[in-house]
Every structure is written in C-alpha cells, then in structure tokens.
C-alpha positions in Angstrom: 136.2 74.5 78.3 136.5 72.9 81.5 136.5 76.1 83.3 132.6 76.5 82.3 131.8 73.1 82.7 133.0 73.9 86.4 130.8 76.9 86.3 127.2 75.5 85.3 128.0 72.8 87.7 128.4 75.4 90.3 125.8 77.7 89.1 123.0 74.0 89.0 124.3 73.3 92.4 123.5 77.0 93.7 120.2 77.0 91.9 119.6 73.8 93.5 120.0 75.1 96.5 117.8 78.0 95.7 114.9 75.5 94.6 115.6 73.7 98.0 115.0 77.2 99.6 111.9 77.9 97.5 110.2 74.9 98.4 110.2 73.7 94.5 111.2 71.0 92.7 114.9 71.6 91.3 114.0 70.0 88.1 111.3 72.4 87.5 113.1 75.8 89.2 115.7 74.9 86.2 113.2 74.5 83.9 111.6 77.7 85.1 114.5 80.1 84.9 114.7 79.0 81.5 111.3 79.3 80.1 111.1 82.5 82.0 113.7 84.2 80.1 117.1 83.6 81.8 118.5 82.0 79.1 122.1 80.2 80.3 120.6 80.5 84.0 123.4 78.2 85.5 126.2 80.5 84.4 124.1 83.8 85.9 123.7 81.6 88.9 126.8 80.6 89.0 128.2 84.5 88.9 125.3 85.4 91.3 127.3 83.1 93.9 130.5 84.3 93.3 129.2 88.2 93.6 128.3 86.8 97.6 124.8 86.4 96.9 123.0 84.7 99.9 120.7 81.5 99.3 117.8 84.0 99.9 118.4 87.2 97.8 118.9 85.3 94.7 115.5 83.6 95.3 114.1 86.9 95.6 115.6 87.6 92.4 114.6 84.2 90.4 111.7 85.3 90.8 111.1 87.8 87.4 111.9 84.5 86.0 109.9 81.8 87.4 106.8 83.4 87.9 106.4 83.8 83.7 108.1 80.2 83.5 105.7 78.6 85.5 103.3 79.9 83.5 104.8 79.1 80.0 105.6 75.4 81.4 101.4 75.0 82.8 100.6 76.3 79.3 102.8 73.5 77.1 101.7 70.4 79.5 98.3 71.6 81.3 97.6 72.1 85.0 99.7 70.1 87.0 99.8 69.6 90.8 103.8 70.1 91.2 103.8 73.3 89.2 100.5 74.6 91.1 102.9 74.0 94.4 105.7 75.4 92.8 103.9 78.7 91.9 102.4 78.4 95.5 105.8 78.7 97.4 107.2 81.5 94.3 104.2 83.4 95.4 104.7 83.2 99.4 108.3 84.2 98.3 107.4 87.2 96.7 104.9 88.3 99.5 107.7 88.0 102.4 109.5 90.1 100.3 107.1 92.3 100.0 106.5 92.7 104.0 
C-alpha cells in the first residue's frame, strides 16, 4: 500500500510539473486528465516518469486528455477565465507540436 501511495505522489508531483510547463493551473491540469478520460492519471504519470519521459513529451501527450477535460469542466461550472487560459496554453502546446 505504501508503495502506491509513493507512486501517485510521484506521478502528482510529475504532473505538477507538467502543468508548470503548460502554463496551467496544477489544480485544474489534475482535474483535466481526469475528466478527459485518464482515469488514475497520477499512476500513468507516475509510470510515464519512470519510462524517462521528459517534462515536455508528456505534455504533448496530456493533451488527448485535457483538451476534452477542459471542455467537460467549462460545461459543469460555465465559462471561466482560468480554464479559458488553460485551454489557451493546451492549444499553443499542441500547435508547437505541430510545427
């Protein structure tokens, strides 16, 4: 039990990295990943960083999650100024990648 206790802590303190990265808040990348689909996202995190994923590539892959989270968050609680930011900096994301 401790040994995945260890392992979302690992996997939050990656993500928040990730979400320091993006430009988001961590709070809402979380909340994100999970609303997007990536159900247990600190433990897929957490194996992303032990595969030697950089900082970078797994924000280029959080982002089949938050893009669909974002959305599914703005629809339960309305337009809101932090997630229209957060969907700014997912977007710029996905465009470097893309160039």
């Amino acid at each position: 039990m401790l040994k995945g206790m260890y392992w979302v802590w690992q996997g939050k303190k990656f993500g928040n990295q990730i979400a320091d990265f993006i430009g988001m808040h961590r709070d809402l990348y979380h909340g994100a990943m999970e609303e997007g689909g990536c159900k247990v996202h600190m433990l897929k995190l957490y194996q992303l960083k032990a595969e030697g994923y950089s900082v970078e590539l797994a924000a280029y892959d959080s982002c089949k999650f938050l893009i669909p989270g974002l959305r599914t968050i703005e629809d339960k609680f309305g337009s809101q100024e932090q997630i229209e930011h957060a969907r700014s900096c997912v977007m710029k994301l996905v465009a470097s990648q893309c160039a």
